[in-house]
N, C-alpha and C positions, 0 to 999 in steps of 0.2 A: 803192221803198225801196232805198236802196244797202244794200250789208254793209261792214263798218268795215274790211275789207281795201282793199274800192275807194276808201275815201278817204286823199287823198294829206296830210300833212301841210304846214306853211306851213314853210319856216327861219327861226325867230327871229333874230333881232337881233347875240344873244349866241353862236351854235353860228356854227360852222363850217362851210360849204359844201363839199359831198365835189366840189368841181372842183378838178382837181389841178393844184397850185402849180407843181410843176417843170415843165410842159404850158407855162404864160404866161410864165415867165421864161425869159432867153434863155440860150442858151449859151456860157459862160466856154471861153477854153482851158485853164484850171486845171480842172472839172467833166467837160471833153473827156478830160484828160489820165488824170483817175480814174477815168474811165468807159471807158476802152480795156485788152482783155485783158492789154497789155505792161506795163501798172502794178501794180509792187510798192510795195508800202506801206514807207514807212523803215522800217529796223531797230531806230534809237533812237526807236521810236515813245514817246511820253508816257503815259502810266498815265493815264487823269482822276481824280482822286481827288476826292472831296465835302469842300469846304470849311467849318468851321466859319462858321456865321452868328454874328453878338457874344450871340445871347442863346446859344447853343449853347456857348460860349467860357464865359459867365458861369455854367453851369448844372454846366460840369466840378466844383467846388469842394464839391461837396455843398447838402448844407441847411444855409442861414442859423443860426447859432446864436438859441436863446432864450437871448430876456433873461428873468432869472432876477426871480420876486415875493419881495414881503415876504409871510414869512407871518404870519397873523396872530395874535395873543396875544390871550386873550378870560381874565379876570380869572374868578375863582371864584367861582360867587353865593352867599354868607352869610347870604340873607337882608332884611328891612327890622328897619331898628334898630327896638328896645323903647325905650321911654321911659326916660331917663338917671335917674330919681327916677320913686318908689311913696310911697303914703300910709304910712306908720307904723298899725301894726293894732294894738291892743293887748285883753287878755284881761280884763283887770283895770282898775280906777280908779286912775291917779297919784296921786292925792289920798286915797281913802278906804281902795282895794283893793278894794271888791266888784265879782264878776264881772258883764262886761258881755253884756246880750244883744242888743240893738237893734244894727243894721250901722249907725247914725248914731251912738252912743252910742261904738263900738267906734273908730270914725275919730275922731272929737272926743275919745277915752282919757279922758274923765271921764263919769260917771253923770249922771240925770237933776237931782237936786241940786246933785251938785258945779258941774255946768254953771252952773247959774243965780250959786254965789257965786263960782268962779274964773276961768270962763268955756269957752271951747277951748280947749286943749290939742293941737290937730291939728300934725304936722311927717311933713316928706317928709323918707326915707331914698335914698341910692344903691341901685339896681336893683342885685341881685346878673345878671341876664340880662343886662343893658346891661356889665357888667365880660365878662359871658364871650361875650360877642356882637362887641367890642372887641378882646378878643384872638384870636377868629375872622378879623379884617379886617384885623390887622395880620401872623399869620401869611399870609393870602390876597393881600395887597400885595405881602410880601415875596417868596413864587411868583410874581408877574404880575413883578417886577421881575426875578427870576433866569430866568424864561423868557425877557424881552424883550429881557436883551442875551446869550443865547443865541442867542434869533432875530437881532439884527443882527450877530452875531459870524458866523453864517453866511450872511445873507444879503453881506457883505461878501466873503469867501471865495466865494461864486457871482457876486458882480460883477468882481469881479479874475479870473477863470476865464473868464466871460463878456467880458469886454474883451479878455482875452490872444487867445478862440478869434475872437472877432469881427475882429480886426487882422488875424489868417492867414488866415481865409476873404477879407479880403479882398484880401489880398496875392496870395492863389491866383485869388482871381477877375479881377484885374485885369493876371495875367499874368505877372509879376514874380519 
């Protein structure tokens, strides 16, 4: 059995082989001339400084502005309407006046007799709920309606903000 020291690895493909470069290549009299004790390096040696790459360039300006959402308006729930008309109840007989007691007798507003010679007498009234259920829907219209050009008054105001800053970001991003 070896030990994992004795084995020698292979050089991939990709790596670098440690035989040295300046070994094979031959020698310049430029390479001579830098390579001999008498060589001073100029004076107005050059700085190298690190070049902006274009995404490095693009990335000075900051963050992208957001585009600015609608926000959303969500109306007031009041409810499911009541029926706009109730049956008419009555206590008494149109017709004769005696009190009624049967809940059929009470809806038809006449008595067992009267019924037979005048007939029904039944009539729907307006729901007093459906008036105030109405004017629940029209106050809660009228808030969805001062909310929503609230909302677009400012969602308006954030898109002229948002245009203006989006124009100088890109002005700055593109160097200008």
């Amino acid at each position: 059995m070896r030990a994992a020291s004795d084995r020698q690895s292979r050089p991939s493909k990709n790596q670098v082989s440690s035989i040295d470069i300046e070994a094979i290549t031959e020698a310049t009299p430029d390479s001579e001339l830098a390579a001999s004790p008498e060589h001073t390096a100029p004076t107005h040696a050059v700085r190298q400084t690190r070049r902006r790459t274009p995404r490095q360039a693009r990335q000075a300006p900051g963050p992208k502005p957001r585009r600015p959402r609608r926000r959303r308006v969500r109306k007031q729930w009041v409810g499911l309407p009541p029926s706009s008309t109730v049956w008419d109840l009555a206590d008494n007989c149109v017709k004769c006046g005696r009190p009624l007691t049967d809940p059929r007798s009470r809806q038809a507003r006449v008595g067992t007799k009267c019924i037979r010679i005048y007939g029904s007498q039944q009539r729907k009234i307006p729901n007093p709920r459906h008036a105030a259920w109405t004017d629940r829907k029209a106050k809660a219209d009228a808030a969805y309606i001062a909310d929503k050009v609230r909302a677009d008054a400012e969602y308006a105001r954030a898109k002229t903000a948002y245009d203006q800053a989006r124009a100088e970001w890109i002005r700055v991003r593109s160097g200008r």
